[in-house]
N, C-alpha and C positions, 0 to 999 in steps of 0.2 A: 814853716813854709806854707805860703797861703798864696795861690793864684787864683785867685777868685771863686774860692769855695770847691776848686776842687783839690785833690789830694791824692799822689800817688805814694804809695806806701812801699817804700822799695827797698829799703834796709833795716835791721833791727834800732837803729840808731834818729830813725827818724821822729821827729815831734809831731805832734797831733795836738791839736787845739779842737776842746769840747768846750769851749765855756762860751760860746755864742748863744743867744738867747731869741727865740722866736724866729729863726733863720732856718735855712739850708744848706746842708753841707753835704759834700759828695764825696766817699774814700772808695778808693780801689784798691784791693786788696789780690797779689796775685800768688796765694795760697792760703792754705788752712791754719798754717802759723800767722801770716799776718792776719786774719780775722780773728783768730785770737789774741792778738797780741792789742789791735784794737778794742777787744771788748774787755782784758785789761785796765790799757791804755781810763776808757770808760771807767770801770770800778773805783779806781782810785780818785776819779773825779767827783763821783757819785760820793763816797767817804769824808771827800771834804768839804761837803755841803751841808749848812745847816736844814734841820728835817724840817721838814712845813706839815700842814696838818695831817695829810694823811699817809701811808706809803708811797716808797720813790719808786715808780713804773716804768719799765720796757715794754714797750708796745711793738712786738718782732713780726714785721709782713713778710711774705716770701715764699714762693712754691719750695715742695720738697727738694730738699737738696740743694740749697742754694746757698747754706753757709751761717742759718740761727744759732745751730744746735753749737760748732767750731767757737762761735760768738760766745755763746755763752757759756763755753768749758772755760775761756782767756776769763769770762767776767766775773765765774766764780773762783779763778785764782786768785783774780784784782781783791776779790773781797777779803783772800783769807783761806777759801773753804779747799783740804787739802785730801777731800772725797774725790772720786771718779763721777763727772757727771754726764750720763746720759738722756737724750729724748724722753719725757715722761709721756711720748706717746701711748701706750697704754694704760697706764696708772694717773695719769690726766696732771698731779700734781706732784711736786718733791717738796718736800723741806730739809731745808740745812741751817743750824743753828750756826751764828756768825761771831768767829772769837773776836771776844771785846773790842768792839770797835764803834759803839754807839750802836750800834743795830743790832736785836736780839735776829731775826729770821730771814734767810732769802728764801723766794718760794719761785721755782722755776713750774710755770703752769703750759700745759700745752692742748689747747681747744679744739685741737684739729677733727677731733673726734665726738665732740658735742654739738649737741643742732639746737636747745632749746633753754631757753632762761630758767625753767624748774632744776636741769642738770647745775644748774651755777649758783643757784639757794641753796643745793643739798653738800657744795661742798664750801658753802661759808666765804664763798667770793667778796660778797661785801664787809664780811671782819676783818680779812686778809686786806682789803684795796684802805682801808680806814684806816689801821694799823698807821701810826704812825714811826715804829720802828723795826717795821718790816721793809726789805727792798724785791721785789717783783717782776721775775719777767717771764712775758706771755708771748708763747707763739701760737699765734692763728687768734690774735684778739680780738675781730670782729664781733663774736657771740659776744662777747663781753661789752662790745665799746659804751651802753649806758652807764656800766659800772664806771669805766676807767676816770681818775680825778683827771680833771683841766690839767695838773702839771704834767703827764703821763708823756715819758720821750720816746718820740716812736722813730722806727729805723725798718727800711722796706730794705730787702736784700734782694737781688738781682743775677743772677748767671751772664755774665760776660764770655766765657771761656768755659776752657776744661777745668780750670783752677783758679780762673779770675774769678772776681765777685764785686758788685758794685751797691757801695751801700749810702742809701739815703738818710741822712740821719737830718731829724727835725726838734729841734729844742726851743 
């Protein structure tokens, strides 16, 4: 279903189309199931994509609360990973080893709490961004954005509502 890029998400049944390249897509998601169900939706696309040279990146924008963290519970089932995944707000980074599926590591990283490019040499950002079979996602990438490779798929999340969420996705 495609009305000109935008996307209302409104049953479990509904289709989502990620495979546009260099565009803008807009979904709305009018709860915490469906933004996880897109970030899902996401993983499994991400899996069946051949790897290019360096890790495959999320670049997650969005004020607190706006529905990364929901995202990226749906993205880490898409993968596989059958952990509980929370905020690595304070532990800055997570690793989860990814069963067999061409990708040895996802690394959920969360910046929110870094101010300075020495914080992101000490925790090996640019092995982890290089990696090419590592998949990667960041919230609050800014501090980071010289690292991030050119292919890097960024998606800004939005508060619409109490439970809506509106998400920019840019591939």
């Amino acid at each position: 279903m495609d009305n000109g890029g935008l996307f209302k998400l409104s049953h479990s049944r509904a289709k989502v189309n990620f495979s546009m390249k260099n565009k803008k897509q807009i979904y709305i998601s009018e709860s915490p199931g469906q933004t996880k169900r897109l970030g899902r939706l996401l993983a499994r696309k991400i899996l069946g994509e051949k790897s290019g040279a360096a890790a495959r990146v999320l670049a997650l924008f969005g004020d607190l609360g706006a529905g990364k963290t929901n995202f990226i519970q749906g993205f880490a089932a898409g993968l596989g990973i059958k952990e509980t995944i929370n905020s690595p707000t304070f532990t800055i980074l997570k690793k989860y080893s990814l069963p067999g599926n061409g990708c040895e590591n996802f690394y959920h990283i969360d910046f929110y709490r870094l101010g300075a490019e020495d914080d992101l040499e000490l925790l090996g950002i640019k092995k982890i961004l290089n990696d090419k079979n590592n998949i990667v996602a960041i919230e609050w990438p800014q501090v980071a954005a010289e690292f991030l490779p050119q292919s890097a798929r960024a998606i800004s999340f939005e508060i619409a509502g109490a439970k809506t969420r509106r998400l920019l996705a840019e591939f």
